[in-house]
DRENLO-641402 format. One record per residue (C-alpha): residue in one letter; z, x, y; residue number from 1. Coordinates in steps of 0.05 Angstrom, whole numbers, plus 5000, padded with zeros to 4 digits. Example, Ala and Ser with C-alpha at 12.3 -4.5 7.8 and 13.67 -1.06 7.14 Angstrom:
2
- A 5156 5246 4910 1 $
- S 5143 5273 4979 2 $
***
This chain:
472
- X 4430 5075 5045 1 $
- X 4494 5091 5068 2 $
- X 4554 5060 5057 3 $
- X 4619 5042 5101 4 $
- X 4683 4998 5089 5 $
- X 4725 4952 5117 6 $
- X 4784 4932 5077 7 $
- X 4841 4880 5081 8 $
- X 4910 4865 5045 9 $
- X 4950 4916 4996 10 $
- X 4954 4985 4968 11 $
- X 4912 4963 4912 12 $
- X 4854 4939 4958 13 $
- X 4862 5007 4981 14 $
- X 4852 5045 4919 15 $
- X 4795 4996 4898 16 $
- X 4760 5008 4961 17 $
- X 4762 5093 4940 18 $
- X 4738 5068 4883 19 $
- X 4673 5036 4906 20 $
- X 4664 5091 4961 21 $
- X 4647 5134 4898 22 $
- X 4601 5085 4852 23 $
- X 4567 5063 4927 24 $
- X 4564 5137 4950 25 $
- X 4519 5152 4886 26 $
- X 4465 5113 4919 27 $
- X 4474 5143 4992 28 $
- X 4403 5161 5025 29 $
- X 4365 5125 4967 30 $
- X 4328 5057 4994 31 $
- X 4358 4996 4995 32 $
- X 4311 4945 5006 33 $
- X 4326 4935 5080 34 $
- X 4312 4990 5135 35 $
- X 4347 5005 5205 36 $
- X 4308 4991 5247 37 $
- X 4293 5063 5265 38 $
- X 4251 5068 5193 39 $
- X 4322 5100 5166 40 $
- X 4353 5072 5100 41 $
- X 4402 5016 5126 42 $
- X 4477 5023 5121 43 $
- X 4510 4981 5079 44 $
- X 4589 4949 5098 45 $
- X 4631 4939 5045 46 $
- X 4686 4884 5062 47 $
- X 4740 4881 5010 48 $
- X 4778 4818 5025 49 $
- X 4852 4793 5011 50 $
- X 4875 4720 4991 51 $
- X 4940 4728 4996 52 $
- X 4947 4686 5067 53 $
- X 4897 4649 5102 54 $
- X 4905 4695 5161 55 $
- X 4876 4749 5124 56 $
- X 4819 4709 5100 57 $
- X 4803 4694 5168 58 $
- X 4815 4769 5186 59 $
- X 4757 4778 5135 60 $
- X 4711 4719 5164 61 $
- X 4718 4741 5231 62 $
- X 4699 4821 5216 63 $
- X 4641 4794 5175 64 $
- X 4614 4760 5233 65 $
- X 4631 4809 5288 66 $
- X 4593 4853 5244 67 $
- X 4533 4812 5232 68 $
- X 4522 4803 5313 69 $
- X 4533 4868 5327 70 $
- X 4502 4906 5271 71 $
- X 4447 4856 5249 72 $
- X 4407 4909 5213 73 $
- X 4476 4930 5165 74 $
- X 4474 4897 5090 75 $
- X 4540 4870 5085 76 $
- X 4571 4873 5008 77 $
- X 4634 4823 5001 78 $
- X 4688 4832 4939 79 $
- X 4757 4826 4930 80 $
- X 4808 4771 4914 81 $
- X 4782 4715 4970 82 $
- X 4709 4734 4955 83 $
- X 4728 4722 4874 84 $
- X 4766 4655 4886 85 $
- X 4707 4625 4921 86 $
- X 4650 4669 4923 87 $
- X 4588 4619 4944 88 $
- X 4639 4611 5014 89 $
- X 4628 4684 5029 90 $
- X 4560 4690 5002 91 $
- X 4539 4636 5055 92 $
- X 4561 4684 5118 93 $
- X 4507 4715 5160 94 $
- X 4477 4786 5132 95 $
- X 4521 4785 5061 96 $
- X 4470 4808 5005 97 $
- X 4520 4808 4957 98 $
- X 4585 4783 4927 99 $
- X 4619 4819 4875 100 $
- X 4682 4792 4828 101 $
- X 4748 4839 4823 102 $
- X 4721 4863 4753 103 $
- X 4644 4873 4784 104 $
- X 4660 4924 4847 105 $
- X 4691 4970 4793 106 $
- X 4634 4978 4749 107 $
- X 4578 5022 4766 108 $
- X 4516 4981 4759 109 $
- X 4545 4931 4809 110 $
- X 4520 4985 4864 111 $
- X 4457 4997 4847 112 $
- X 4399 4994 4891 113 $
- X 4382 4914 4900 114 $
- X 4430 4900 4843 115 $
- X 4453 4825 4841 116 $
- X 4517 4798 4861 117 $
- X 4560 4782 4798 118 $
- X 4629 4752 4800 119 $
- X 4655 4749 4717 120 $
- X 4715 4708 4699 121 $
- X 4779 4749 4717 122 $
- X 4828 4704 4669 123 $
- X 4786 4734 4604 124 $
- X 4795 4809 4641 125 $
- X 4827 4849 4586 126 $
- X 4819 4927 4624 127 $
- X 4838 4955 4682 128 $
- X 4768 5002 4677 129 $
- X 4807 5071 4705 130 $
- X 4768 5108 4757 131 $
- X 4785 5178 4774 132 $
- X 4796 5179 4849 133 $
- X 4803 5248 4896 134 $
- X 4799 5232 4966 135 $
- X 4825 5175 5005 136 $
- X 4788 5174 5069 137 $
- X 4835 5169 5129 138 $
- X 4892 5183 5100 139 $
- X 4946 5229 5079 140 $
- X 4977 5199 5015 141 $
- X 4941 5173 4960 142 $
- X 4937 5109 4923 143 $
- X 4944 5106 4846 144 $
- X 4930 5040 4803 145 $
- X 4979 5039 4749 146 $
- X 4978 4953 4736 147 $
- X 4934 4896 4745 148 $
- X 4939 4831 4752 149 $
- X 5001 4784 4738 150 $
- X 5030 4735 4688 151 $
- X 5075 4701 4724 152 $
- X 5059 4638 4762 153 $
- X 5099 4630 4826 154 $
- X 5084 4563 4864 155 $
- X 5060 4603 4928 156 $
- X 5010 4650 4903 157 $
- X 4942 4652 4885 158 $
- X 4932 4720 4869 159 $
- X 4936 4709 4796 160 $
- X 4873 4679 4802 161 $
- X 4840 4731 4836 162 $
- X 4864 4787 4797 163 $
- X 4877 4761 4715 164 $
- X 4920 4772 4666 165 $
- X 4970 4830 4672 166 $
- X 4943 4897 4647 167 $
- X 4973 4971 4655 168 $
- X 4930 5032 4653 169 $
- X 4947 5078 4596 170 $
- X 4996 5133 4619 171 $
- X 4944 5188 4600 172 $
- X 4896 5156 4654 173 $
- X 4959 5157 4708 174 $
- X 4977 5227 4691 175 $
- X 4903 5253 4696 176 $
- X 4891 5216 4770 177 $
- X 4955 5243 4795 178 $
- X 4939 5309 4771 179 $
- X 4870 5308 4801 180 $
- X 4890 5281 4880 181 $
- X 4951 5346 4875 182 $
- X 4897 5389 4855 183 $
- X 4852 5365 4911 184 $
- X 4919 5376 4961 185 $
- X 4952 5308 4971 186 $
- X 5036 5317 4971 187 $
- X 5053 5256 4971 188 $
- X 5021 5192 4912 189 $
- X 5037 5115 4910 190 $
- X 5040 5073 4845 191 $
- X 5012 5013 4870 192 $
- X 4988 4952 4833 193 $
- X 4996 4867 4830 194 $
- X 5059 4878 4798 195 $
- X 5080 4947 4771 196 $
- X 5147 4926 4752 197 $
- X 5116 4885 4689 198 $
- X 5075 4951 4670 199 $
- X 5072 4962 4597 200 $
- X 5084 4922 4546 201 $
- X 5008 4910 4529 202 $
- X 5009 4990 4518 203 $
- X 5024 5017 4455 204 $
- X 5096 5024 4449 205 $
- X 5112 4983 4502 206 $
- X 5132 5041 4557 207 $
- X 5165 5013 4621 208 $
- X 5148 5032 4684 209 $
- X 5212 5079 4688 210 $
- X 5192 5113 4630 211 $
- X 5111 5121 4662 212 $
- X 5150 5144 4718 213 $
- X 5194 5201 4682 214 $
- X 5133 5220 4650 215 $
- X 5087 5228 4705 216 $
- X 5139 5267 4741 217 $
- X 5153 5315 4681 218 $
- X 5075 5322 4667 219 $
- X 5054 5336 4738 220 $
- X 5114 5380 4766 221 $
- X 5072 5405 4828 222 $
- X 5070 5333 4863 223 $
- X 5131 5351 4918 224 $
- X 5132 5267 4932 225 $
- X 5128 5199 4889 226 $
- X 5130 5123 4917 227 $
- X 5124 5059 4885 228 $
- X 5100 4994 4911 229 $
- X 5132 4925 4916 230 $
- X 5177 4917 4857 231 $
- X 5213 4853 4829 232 $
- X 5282 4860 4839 233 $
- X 5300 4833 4767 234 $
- X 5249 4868 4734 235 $
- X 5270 4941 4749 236 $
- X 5287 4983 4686 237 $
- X 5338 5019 4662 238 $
- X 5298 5090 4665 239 $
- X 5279 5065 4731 240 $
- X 5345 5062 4754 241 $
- X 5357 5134 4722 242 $
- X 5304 5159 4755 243 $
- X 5322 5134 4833 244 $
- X 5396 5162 4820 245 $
- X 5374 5235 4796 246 $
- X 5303 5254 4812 247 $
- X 5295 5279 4888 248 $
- X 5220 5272 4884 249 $
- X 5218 5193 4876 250 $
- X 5226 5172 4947 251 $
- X 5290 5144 4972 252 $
- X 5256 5087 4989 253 $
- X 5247 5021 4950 254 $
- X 5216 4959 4971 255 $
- X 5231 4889 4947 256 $
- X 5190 4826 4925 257 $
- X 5242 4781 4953 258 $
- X 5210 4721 4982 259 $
- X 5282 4677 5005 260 $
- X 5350 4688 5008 261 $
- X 5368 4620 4988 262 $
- X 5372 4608 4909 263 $
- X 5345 4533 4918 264 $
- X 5282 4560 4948 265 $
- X 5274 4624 4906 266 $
- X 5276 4562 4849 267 $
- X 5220 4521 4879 268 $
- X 5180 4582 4885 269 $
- X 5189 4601 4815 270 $
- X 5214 4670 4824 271 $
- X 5243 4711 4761 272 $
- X 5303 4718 4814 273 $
- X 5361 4688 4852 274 $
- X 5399 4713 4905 275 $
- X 5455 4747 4864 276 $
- X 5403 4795 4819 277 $
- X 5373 4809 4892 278 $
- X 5444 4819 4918 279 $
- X 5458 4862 4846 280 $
- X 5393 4906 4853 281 $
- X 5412 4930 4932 282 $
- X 5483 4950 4918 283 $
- X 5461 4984 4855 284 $
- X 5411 5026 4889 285 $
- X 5452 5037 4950 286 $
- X 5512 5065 4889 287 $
- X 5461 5109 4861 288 $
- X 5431 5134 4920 289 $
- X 5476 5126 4983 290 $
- X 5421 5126 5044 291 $
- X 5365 5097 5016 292 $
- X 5309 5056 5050 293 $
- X 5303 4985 5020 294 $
- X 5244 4940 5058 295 $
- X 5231 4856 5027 296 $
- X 5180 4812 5030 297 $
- X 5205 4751 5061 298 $
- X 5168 4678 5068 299 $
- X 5192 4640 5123 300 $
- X 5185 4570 5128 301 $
- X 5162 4554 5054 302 $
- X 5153 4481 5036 303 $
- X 5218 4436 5031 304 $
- X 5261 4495 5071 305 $
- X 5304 4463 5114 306 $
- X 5348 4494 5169 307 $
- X 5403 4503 5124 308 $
- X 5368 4537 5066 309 $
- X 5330 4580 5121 310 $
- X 5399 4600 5145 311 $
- X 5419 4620 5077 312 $
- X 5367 4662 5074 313 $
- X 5378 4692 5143 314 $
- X 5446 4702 5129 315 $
- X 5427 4742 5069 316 $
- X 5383 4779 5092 317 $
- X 5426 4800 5156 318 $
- X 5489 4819 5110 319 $
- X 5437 4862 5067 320 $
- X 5412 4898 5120 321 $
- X 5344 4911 5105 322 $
- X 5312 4957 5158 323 $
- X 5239 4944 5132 324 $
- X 5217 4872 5131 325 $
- X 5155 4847 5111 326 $
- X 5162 4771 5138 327 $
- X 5100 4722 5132 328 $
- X 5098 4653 5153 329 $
- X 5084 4606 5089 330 $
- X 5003 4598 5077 331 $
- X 4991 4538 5041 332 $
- X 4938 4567 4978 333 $
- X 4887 4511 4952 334 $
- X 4911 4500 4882 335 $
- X 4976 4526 4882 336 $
- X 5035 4480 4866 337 $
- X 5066 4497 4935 338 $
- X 5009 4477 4968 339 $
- X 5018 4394 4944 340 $
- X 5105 4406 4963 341 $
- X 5119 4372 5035 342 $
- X 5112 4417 5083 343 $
- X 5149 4451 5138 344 $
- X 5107 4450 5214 345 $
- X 5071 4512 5228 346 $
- X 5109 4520 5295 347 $
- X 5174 4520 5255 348 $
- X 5149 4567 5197 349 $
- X 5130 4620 5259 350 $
- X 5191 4613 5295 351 $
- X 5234 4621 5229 352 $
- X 5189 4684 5213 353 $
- X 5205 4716 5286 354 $
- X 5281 4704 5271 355 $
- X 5272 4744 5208 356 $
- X 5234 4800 5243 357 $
- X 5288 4806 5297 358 $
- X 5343 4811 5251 359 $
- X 5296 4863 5205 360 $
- X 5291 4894 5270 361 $
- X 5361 4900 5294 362 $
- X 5370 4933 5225 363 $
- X 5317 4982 5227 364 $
- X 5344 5001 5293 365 $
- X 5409 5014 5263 366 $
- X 5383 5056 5210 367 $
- X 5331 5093 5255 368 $
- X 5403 5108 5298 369 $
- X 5433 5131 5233 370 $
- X 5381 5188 5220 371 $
- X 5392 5222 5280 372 $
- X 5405 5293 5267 373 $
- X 5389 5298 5197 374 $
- X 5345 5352 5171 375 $
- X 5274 5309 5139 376 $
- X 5213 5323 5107 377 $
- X 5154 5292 5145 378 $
- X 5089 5279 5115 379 $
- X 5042 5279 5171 380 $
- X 4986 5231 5179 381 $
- X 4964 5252 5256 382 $
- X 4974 5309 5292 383 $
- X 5045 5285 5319 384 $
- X 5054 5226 5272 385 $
- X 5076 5220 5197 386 $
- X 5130 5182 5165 387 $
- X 5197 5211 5124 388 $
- X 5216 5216 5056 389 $
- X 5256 5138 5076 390 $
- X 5183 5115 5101 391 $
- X 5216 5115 5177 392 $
- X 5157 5120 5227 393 $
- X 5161 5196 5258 394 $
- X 5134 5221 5324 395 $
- X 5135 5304 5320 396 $
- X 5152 5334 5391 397 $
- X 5104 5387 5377 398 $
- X 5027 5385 5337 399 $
- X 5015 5391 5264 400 $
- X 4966 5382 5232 401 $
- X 4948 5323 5194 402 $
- X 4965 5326 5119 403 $
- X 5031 5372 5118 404 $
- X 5092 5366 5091 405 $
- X 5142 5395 5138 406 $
- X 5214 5392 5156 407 $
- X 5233 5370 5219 408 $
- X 5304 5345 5253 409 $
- X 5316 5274 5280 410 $
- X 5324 5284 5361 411 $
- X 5320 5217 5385 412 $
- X 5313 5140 5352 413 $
- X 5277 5070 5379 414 $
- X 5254 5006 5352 415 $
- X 5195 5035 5332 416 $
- X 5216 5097 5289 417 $
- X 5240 5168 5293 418 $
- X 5232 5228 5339 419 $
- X 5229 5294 5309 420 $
- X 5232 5361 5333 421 $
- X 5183 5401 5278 422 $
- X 5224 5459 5255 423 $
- X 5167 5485 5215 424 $
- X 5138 5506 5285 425 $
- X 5189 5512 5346 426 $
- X 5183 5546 5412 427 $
- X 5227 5598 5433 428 $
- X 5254 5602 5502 429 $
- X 5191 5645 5524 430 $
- X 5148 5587 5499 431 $
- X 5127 5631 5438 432 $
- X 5107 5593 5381 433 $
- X 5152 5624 5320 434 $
- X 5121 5626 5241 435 $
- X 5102 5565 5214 436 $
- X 5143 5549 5154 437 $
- X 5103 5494 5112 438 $
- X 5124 5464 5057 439 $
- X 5058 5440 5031 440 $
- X 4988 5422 5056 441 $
- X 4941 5375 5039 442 $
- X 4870 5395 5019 443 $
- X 4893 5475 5003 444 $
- X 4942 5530 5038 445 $
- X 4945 5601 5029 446 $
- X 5005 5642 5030 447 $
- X 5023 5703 5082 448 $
- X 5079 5740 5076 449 $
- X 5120 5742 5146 450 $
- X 5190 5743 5156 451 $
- X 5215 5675 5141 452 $
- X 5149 5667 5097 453 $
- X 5084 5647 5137 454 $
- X 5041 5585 5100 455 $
- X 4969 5576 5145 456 $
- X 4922 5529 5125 457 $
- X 4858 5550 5095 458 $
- X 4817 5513 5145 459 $
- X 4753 5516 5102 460 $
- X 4789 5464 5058 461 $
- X 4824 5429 5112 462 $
- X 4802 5352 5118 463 $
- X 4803 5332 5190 464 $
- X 4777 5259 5179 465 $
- X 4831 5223 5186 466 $
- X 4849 5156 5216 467 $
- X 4896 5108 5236 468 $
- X 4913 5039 5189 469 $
- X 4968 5064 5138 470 $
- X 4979 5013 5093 471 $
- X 5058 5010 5092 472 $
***
């Protein structure tokens, strides 16, 4: 058997999906049941699914199906939050052998040879069952679960359902997998989870994530780069704050569970938030660190939104000037209390959602503009693609390779990102290529003294196989 994956929806999904590449890979070449139809062992697809719209769960259908025509001898495996909410709906799809619950594709046993789908009740989850993860296929910076699941109960979401009670990994377990993935070469780690912002206070002691964060970052001093996921804006913490004001290895770059911009809507949705903590939380990180990045999720169109509470929140959002938007059209969720609230037409929720992204857009452009002939570090992903230390989109005039942390200066700006002359590798006049000057490398460098100093990858630990599809 071999094993392959196709995954859908957040950072986490990510990280889970590393996860299972491991406890799956265990079983690579052994028999499966099923053959090719060559006599080999069959491949098995992995399709880790997201709930959070009904977009993505169609995203999921769809793949399952392309794959089942095209592919008919593959064993398809289907977990994640959609496949947990209603798991005999995904069992029923052509060529799906199995369907495993959130708590299920985590545990070894679950990818055994023939083992049985298994789908346990998430709400008595009590664990986050830490795996020790050292190579993200594809990619250049790693994932790292720090929180799962969520308390709160906004009217929109069903993800609570899908993922449990909240529950933080013990800071131990965070410091060891981040220690790991900068000993196997990555520069740059994510703390990602359902929401990390309520991490801790089933730990002993109660740490916040500000203080996981300090921690980590005093624990593991070689890891040149730190990023957190989505973060409620009322729930960040004073250490947190400390933390983006002081320490130049947490990214200047914070990104916002928003939702509206309108504190009658924020109320129906049940946020922890109005506009004025939202409004509090930008201006406080813009004070503490004057250039920083700050992205939203937005929901356009949610029920009972009308054209004047839409243009509160477009008004907000355009006098905030967010240059990274994540904007969905509302999904109604089966079950949710959202879901039963009169609704909004689907023309008007997309319309309102392609207003958003052109004002997001008109202010990423700005601050694109604004980084134009500033001195950045690039982490790159592709040979002439990475993104900055503000998570701006970079396009390097000249190669690198895939996995470096380099500086480069800001030549040019578009809609779409930044381009960057690489002044860790420039041509002279005579087209010479002068010393590379790296500032790290993922999967191992070696040092050569040259005059300025000379890093070269060691290409016998150089990992070529990566892809496009960067979670952002």
């Amino acid at each position: 058997m071999t094993t392959e994956l196709l995954t859908f929806g957040c950072r986490l999904n990510t990280y889970e999906s590393e996860v299972m590449r491991a406890l799956a890979s265990r079983f690579d070449g052994k028999a499966d049941g099923d053959t090719a139809g060559d006599g080999a062992p069959g491949t098995t697809i992995i399709v880790n699914t997201c709930a959070v719209t009904a977009e993505a769960e169609r995203q999921a259908r769809q793949a399952i199906r392309r794959t089942a025509r095209e592919r008919p001898d593959a064993r398809i495996v289907v977990t994640g939050c959609a496949a947990q909410l209603d798991p005999a709906a995904w069992a029923g799809l052509p060529n799906v052998v199995r369907v495993l619950g959130n708590q299920d594709k985590l545990k070894p046993e679950s990818w055994a040879p023939d083992a049985p789908s298994s789908v346990s009740d998430i709400m008595a989850a009590r664990d986050t069952a830490p795996q020790l993860v050292t190579e993200f296929a594809g990619r250049s910076r790693a994932f790292v679960q720090v929180q799962q699941g969520c308390d709160h109960r906004c009217t929109f979401c069903i993800i609570p359902f899908g993922r449990g009670p909240s529950r933080s990994v013990p800071m131990g377990a965070v410091v060891a997998q981040v220690r790991a993935l900068v000993e196997a070469g990555y520069q740059e780690v994510v703390l990602t989870g359902v929401d990390i912002a309520s991490y801790g206070p089933d730990l002993p002691g109660a740490p916040t994530l500000g203080q996981l964060v300090r921690r980590l970052l005093a624990l593991v001093p070689d890891l040149p780069r730190l990023r957190l996921s989505s973060l409620d804006p009322a729930s960040i913490d004073d250490d947190l704050w400390r933390l983006v004001a002081e320490e130049p290895r947490l990214m200047p770059h914070l990104h916002l569970s928003l939702q509206a911009g309108s504190d009658l809507v924020l109320k129906r949705m049940k946020r922890r938030h109005l506009c004025a903590d939202a409004r509090a939380a930008i201006g406080r990180a813009r004070a503490l660190r004057p250039g920083i990045a700050i992205g939203a999720d937005l929901i356009a169109g949610f029920p009972t939104e009308t054209d004047a509470l839409f243009a509160e929140t477009l008004e907000f959002v355009a006098a905030a000037e967010l240059p990274f938007l994540h904007v969905f059209p509302y999904s109604e969720r089966p079950g949710t209390p959202a879901a039963r609230m009169p609704a909004v037409p689907v023309a008007q929720r997309r319309e309102r959602a392609a207003r958003l992204r052109e004002v997001g857009r008109q202010a990423a452009q700005g601050f694109f503009a604004s980084q134009v002939g500033r001195t950045i570090t690039v982490l790159t992903e592709t040979g002439d693609a990475g993104h900055s230390e503000h998570f701006c989109p970079v396009r390097m005039r000249q190669p690198v390779e895939a996995g470096r942390l380099v500086e480069a200066r800001v030549v040019d700006a578009s809609d779409e990102g930044l381009w960057a002359e690489n002044l860790s590798r420039c041509a002279g006049e005579d087209g010479a290529q002068r010393p590379v000057r790296v500032i790290g490398s993922a999967r191992g460098v070696k040092e050569e003294r040259a005059d300025p100093i000379t890093l070269t990858l060691d290409a016998a630990h150089l990992d070529l196989s990566r892809a496009a599809g960067e979670v952002s």
